[in-house]
mmCIF file of the N, C-alpha and C atoms, coordinates in Angstrom:
data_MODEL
# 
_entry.id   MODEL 
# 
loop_
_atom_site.group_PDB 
_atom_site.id 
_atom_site.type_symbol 
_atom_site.label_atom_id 
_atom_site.label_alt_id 
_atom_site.label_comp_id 
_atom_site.label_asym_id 
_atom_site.label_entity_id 
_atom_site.label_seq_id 
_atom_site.pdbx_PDB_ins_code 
_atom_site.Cartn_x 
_atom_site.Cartn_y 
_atom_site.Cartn_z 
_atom_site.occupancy 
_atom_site.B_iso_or_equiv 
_atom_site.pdbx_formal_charge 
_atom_site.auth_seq_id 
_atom_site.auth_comp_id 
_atom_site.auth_asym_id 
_atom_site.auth_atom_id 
_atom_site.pdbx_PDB_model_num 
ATOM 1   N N  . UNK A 1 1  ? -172.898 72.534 54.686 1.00 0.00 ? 1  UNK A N  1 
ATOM 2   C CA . UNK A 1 1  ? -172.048 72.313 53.534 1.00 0.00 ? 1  UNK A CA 1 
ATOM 3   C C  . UNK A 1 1  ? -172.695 72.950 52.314 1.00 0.00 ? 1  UNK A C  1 
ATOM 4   N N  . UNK A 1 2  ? -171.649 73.375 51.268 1.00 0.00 ? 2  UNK A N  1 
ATOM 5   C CA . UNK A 1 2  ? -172.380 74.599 50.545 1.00 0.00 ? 2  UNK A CA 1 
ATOM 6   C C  . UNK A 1 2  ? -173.134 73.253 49.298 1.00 0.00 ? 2  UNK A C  1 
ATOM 7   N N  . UNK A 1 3  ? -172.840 72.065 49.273 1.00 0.00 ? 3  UNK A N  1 
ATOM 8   C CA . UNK A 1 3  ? -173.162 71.431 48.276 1.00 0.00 ? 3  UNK A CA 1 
ATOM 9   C C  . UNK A 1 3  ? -174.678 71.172 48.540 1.00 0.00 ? 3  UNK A C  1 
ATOM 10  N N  . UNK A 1 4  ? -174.954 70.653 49.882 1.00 0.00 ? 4  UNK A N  1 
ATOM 11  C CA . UNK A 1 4  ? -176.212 70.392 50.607 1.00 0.00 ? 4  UNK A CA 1 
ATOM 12  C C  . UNK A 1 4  ? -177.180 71.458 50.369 1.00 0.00 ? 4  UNK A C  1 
ATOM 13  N N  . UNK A 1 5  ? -176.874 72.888 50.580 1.00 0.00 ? 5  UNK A N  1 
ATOM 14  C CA . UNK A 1 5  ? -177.671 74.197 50.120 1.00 0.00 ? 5  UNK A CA 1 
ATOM 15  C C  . UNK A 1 5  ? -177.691 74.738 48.685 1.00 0.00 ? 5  UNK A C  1 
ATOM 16  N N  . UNK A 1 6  ? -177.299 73.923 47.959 1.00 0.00 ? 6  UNK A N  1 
ATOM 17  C CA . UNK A 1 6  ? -177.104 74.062 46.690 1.00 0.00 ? 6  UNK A CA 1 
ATOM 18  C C  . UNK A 1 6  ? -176.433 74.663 45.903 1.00 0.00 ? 6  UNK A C  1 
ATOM 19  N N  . UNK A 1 7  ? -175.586 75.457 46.918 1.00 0.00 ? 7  UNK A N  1 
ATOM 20  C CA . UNK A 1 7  ? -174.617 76.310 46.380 1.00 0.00 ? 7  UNK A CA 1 
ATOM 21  C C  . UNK A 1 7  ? -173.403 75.649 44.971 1.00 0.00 ? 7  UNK A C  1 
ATOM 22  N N  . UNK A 1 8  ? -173.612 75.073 44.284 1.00 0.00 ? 8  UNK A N  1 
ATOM 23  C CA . UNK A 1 8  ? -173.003 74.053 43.678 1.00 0.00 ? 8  UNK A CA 1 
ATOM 24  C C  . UNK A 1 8  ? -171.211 74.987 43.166 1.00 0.00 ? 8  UNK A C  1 
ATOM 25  N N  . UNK A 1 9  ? -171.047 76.932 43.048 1.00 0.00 ? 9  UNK A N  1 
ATOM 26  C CA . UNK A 1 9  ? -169.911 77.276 42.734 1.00 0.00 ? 9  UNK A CA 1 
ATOM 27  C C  . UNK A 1 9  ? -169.079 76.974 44.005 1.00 0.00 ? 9  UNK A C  1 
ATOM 28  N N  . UNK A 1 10 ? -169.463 77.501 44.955 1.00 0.00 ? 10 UNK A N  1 
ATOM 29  C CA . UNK A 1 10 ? -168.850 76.929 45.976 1.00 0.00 ? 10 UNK A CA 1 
ATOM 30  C C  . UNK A 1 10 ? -168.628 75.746 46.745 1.00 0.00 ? 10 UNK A C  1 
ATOM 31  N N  . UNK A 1 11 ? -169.408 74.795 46.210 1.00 0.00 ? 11 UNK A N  1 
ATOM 32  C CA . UNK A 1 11 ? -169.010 73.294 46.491 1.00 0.00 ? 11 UNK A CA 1 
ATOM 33  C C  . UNK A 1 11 ? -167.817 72.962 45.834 1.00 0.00 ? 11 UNK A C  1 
ATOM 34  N N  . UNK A 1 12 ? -167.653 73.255 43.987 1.00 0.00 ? 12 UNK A N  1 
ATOM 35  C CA . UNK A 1 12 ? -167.215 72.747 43.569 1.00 0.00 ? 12 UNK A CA 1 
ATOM 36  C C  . UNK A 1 12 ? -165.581 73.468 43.678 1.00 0.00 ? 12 UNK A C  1 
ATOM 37  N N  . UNK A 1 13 ? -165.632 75.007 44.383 1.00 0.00 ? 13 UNK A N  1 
ATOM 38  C CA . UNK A 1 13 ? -164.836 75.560 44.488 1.00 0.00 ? 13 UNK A CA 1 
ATOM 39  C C  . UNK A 1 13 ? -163.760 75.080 46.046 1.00 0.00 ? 13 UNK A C  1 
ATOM 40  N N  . UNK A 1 14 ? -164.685 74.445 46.904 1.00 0.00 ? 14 UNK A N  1 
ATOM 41  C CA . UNK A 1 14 ? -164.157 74.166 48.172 1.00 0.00 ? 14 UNK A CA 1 
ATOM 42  C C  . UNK A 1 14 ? -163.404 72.689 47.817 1.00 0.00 ? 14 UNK A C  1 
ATOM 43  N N  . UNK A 1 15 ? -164.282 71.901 47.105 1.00 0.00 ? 15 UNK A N  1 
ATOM 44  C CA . UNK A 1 15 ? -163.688 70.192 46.787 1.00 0.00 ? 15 UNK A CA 1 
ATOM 45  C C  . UNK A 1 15 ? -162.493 70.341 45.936 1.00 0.00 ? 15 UNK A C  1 
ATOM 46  N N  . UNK A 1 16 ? -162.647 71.559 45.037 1.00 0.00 ? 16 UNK A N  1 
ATOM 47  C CA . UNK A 1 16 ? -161.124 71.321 44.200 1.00 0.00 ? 16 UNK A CA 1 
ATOM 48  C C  . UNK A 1 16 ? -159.969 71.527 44.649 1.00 0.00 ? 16 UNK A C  1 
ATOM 49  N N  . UNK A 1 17 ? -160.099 71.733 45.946 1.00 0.00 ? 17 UNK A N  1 
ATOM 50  C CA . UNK A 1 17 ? -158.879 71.972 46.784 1.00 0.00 ? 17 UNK A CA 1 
ATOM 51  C C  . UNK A 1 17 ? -158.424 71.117 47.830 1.00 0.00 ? 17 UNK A C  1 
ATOM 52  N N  . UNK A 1 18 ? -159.114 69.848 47.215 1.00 0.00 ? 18 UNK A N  1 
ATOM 53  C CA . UNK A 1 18 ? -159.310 68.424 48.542 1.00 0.00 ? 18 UNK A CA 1 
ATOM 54  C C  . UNK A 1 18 ? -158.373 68.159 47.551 1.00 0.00 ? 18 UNK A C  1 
ATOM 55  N N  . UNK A 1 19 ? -156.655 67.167 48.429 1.00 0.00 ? 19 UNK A N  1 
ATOM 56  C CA . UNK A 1 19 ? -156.243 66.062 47.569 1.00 0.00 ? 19 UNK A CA 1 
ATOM 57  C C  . UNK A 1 19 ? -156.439 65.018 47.181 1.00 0.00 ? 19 UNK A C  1 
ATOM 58  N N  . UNK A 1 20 ? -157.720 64.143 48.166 1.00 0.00 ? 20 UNK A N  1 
ATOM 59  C CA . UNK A 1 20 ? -157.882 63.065 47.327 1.00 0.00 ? 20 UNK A CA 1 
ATOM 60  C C  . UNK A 1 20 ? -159.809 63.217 47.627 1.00 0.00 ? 20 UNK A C  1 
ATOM 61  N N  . UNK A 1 21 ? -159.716 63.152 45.912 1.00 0.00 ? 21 UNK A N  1 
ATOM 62  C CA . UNK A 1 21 ? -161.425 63.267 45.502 1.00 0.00 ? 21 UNK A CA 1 
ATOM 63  C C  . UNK A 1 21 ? -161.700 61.931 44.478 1.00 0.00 ? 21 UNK A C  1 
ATOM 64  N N  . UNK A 1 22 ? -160.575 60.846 44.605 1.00 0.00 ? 22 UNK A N  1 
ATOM 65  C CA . UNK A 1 22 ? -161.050 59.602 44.439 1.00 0.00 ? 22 UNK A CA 1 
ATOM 66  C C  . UNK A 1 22 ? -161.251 59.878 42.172 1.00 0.00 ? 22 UNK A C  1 
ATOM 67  N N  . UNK A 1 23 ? -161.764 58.648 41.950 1.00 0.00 ? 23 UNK A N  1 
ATOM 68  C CA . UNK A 1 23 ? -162.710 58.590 40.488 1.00 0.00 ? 23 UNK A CA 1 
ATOM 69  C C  . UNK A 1 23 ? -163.127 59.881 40.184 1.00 0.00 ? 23 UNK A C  1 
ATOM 70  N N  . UNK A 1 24 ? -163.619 60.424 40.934 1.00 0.00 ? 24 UNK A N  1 
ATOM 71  C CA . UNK A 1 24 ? -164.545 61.549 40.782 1.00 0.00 ? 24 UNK A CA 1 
ATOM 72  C C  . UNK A 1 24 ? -163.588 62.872 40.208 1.00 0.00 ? 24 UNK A C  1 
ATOM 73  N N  . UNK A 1 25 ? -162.382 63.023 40.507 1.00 0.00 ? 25 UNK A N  1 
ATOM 74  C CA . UNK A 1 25 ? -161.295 63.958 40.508 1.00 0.00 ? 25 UNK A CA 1 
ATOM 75  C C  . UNK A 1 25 ? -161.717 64.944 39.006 1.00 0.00 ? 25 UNK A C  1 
ATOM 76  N N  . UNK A 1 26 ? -161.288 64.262 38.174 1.00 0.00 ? 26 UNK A N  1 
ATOM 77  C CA . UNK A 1 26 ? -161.662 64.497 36.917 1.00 0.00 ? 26 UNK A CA 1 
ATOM 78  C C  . UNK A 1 26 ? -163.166 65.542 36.604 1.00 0.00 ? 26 UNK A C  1 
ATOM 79  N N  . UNK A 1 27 ? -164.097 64.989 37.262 1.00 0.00 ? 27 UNK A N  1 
ATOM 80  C CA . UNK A 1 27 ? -165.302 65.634 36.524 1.00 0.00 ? 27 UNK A CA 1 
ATOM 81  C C  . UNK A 1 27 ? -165.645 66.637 37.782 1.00 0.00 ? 27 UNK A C  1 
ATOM 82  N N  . UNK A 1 28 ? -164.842 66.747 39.058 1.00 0.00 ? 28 UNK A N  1 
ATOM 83  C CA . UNK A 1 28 ? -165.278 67.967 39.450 1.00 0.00 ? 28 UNK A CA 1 
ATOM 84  C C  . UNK A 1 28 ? -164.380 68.898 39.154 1.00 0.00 ? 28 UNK A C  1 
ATOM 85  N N  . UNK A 1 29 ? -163.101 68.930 38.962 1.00 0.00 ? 29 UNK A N  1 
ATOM 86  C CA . UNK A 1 29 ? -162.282 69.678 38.615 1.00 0.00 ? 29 UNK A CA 1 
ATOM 87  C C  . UNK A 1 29 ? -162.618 70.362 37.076 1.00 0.00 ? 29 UNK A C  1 
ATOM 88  N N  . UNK A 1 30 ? -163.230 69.311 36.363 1.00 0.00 ? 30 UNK A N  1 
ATOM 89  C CA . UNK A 1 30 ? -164.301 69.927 35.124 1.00 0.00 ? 30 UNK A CA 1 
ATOM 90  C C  . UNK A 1 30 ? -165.039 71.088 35.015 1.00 0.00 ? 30 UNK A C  1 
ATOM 91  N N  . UNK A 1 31 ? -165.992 70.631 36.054 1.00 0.00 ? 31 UNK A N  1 
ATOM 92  C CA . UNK A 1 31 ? -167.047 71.072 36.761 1.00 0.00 ? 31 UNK A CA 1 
ATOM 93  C C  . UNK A 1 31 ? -166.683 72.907 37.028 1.00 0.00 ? 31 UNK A C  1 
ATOM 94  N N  . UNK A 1 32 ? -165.913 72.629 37.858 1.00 0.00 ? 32 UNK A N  1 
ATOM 95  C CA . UNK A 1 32 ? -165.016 74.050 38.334 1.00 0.00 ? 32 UNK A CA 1 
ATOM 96  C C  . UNK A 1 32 ? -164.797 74.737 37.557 1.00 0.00 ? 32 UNK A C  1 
ATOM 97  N N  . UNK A 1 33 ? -163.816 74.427 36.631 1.00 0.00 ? 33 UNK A N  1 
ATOM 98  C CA . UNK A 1 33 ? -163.310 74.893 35.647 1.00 0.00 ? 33 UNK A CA 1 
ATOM 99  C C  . UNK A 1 33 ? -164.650 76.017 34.522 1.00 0.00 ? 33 UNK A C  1 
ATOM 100 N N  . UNK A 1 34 ? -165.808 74.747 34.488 1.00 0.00 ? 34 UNK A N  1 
ATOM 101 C CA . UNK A 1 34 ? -166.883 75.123 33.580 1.00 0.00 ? 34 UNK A CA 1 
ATOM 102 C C  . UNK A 1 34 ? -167.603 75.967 33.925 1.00 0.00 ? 34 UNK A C  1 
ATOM 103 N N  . UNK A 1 35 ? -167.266 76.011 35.053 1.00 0.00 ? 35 UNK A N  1 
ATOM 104 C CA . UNK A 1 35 ? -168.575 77.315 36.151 1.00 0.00 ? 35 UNK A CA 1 
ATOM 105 C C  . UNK A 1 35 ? -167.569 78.821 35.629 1.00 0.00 ? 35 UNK A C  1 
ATOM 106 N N  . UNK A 1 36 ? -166.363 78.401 36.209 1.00 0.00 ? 36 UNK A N  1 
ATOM 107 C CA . UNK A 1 36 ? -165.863 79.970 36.112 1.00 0.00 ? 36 UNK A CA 1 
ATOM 108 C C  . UNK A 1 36 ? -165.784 79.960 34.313 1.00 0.00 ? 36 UNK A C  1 
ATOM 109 N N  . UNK A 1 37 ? -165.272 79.561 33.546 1.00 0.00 ? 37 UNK A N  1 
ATOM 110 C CA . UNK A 1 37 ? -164.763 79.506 31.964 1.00 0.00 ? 37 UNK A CA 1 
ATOM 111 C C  . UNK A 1 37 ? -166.014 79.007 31.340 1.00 0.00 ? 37 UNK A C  1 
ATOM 112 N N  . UNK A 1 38 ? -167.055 78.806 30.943 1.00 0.00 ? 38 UNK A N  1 
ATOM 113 C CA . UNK A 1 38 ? -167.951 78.397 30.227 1.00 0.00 ? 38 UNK A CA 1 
ATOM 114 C C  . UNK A 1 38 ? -168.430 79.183 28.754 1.00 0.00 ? 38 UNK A C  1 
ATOM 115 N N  . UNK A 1 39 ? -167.636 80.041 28.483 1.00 0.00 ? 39 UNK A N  1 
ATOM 116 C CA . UNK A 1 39 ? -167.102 80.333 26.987 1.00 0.00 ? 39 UNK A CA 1 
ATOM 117 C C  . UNK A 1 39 ? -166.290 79.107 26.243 1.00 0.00 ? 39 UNK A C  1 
ATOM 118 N N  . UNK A 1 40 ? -164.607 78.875 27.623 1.00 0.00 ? 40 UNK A N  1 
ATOM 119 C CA . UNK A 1 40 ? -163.742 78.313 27.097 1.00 0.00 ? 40 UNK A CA 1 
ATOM 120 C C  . UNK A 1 40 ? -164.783 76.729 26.611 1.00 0.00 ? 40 UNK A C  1 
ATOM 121 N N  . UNK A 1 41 ? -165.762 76.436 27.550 1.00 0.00 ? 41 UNK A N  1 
ATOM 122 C CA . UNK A 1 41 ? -166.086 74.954 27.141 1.00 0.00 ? 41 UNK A CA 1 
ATOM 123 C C  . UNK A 1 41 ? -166.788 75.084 25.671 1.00 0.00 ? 41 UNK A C  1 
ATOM 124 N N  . UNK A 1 42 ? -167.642 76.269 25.763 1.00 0.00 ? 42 UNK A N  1 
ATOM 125 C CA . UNK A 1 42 ? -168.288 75.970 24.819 1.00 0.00 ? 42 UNK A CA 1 
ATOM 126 C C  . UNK A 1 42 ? -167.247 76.149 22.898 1.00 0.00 ? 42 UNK A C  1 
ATOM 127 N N  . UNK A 1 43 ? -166.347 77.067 22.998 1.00 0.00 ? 43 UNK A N  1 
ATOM 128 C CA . UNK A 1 43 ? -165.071 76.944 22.221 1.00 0.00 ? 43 UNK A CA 1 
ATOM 129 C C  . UNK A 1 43 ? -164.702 75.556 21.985 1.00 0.00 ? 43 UNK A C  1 
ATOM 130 N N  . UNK A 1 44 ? -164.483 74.743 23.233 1.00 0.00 ? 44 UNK A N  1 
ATOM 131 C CA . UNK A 1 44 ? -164.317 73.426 22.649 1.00 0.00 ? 44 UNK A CA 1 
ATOM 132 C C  . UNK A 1 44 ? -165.339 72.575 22.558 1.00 0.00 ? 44 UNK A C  1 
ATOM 133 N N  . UNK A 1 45 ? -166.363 73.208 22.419 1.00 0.00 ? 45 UNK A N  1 
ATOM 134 C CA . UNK A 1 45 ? -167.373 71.935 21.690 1.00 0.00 ? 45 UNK A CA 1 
ATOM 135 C C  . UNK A 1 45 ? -168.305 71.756 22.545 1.00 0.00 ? 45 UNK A C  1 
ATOM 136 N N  . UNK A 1 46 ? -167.723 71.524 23.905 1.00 0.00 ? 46 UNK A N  1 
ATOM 137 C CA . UNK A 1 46 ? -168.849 71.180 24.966 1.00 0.00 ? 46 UNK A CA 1 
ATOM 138 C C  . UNK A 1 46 ? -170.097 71.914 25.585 1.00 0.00 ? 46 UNK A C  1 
ATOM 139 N N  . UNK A 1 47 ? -170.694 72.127 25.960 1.00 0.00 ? 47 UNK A N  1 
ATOM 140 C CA . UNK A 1 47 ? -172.351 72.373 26.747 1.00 0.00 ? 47 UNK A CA 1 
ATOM 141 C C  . UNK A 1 47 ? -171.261 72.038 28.390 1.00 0.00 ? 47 UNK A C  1 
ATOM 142 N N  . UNK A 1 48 ? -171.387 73.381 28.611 1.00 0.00 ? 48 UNK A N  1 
ATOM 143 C CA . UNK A 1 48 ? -170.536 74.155 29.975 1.00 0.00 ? 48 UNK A CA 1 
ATOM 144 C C  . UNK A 1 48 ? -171.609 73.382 31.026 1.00 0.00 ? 48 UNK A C  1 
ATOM 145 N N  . UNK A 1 49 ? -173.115 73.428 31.120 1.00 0.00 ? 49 UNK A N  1 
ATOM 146 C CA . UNK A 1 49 ? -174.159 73.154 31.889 1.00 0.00 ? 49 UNK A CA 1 
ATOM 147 C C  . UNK A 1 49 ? -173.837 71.487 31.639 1.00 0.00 ? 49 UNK A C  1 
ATOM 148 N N  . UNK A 1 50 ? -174.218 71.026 30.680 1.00 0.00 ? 50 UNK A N  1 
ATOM 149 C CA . UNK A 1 50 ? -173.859 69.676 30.755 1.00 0.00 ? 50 UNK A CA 1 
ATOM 150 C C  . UNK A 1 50 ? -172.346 68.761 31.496 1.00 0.00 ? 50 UNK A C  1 
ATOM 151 N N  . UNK A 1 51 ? -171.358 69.794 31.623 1.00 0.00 ? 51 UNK A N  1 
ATOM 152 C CA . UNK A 1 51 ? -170.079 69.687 31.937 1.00 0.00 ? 51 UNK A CA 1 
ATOM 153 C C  . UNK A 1 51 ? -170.299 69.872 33.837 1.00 0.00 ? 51 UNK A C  1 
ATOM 154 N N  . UNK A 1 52 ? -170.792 70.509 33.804 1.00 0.00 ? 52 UNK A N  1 
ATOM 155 C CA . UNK A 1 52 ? -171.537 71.061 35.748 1.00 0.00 ? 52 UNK A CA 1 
ATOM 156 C C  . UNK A 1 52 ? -172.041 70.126 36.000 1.00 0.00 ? 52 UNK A C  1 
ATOM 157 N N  . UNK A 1 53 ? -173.224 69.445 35.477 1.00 0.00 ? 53 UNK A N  1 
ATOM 158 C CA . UNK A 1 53 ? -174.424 68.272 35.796 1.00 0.00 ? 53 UNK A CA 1 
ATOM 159 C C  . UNK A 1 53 ? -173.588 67.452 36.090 1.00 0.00 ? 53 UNK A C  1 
ATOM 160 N N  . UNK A 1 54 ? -172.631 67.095 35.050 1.00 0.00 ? 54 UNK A N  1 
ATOM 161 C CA . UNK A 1 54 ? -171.576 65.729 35.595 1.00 0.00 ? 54 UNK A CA 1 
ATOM 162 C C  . UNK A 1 54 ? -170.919 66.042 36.545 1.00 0.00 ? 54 UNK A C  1 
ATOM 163 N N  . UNK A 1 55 ? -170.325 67.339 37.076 1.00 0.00 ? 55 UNK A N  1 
ATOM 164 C CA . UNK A 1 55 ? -169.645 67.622 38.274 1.00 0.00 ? 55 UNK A CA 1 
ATOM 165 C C  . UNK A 1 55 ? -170.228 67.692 39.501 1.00 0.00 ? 55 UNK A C  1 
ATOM 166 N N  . UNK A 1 56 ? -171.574 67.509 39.525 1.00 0.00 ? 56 UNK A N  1 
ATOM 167 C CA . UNK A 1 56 ? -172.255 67.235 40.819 1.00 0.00 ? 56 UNK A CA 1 
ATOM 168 C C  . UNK A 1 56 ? -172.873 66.067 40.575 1.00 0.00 ? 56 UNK A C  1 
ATOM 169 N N  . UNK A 1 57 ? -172.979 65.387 39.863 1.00 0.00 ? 57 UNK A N  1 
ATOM 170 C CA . UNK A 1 57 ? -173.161 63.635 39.768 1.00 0.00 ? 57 UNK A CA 1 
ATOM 171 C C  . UNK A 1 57 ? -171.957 63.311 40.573 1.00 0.00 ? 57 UNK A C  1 
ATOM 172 N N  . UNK A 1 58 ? -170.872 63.715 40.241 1.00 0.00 ? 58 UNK A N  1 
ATOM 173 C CA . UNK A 1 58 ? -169.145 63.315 40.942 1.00 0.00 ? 58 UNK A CA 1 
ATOM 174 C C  . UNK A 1 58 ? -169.494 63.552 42.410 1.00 0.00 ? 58 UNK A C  1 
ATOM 175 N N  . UNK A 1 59 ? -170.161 64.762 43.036 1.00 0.00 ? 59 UNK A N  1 
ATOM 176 C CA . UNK A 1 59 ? -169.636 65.466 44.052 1.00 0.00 ? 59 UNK A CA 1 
ATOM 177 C C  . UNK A 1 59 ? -171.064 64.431 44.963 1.00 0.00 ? 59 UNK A C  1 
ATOM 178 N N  . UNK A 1 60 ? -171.805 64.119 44.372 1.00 0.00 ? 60 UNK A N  1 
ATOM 179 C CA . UNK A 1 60 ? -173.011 63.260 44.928 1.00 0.00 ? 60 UNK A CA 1 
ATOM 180 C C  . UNK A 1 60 ? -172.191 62.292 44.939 1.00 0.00 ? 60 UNK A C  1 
ATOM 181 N N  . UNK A 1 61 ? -171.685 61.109 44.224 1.00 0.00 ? 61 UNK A N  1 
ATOM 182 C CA . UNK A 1 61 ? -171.327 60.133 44.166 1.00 0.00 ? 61 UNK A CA 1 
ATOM 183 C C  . UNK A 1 61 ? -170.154 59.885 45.366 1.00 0.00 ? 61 UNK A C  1 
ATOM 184 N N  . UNK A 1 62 ? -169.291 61.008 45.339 1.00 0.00 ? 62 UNK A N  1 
ATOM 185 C CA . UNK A 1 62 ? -167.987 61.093 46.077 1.00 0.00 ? 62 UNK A CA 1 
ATOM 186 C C  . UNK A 1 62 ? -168.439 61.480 47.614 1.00 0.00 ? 62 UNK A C  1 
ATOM 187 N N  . UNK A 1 63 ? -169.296 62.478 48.145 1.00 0.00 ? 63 UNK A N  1 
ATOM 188 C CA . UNK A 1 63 ? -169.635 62.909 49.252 1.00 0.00 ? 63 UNK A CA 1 
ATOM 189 C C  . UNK A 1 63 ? -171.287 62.314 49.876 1.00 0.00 ? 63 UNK A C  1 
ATOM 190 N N  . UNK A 1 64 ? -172.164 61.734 49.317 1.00 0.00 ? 64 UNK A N  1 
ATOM 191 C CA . UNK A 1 64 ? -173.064 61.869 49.641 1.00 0.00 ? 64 UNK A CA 1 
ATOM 192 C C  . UNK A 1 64 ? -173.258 60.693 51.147 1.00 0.00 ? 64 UNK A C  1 
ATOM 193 N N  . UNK A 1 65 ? -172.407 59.809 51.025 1.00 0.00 ? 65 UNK A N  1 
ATOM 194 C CA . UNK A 1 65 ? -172.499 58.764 51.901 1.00 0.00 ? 65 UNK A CA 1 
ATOM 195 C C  . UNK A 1 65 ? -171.239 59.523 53.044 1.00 0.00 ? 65 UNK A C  1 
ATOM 196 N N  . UNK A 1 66 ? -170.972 60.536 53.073 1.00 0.00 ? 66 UNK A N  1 
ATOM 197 C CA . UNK A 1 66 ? -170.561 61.364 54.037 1.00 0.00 ? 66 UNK A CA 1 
ATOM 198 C C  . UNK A 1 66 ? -171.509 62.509 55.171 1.00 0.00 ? 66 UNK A C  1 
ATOM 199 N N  . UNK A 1 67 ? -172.836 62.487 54.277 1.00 0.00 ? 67 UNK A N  1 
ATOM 200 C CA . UNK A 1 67 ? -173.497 62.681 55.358 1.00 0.00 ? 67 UNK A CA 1 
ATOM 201 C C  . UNK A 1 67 ? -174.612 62.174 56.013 1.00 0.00 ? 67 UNK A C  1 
# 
């Protein structure tokens, strides 16, 4: 699994295409978003890297008791 090898664009690129990602939905779809667009985050204010960190807190939280 690309999350396990650390691949974290392609984790977050494979999960955003799961329909149900639970609580977590929100901050990996973030996550995604911030990897490819991380101009657009920083335009609105946010720290793109800080926006990622929370999207694999999600993808730990949501998958980790899956393996």
């Amino acid at each position: 699994m690309a999350m396990c090898a650390g691949d974290w664009p392609r984790a977050f690129s494979i999960a955003s295409k799961f329909a149900r990602l639970g609580p977590q939905r929100a901050a990996i779809l973030r996550a995604q978003s911030a990897a490819l667009s991380p101009g657009l985050y920083r335009q609105l204010g946010r720290d793109p890297a800080a926006v990622i960190e929370e999207g694999k807190a999600a993808m730990r939280a949501r998958f980790e008791a899956m393996r």
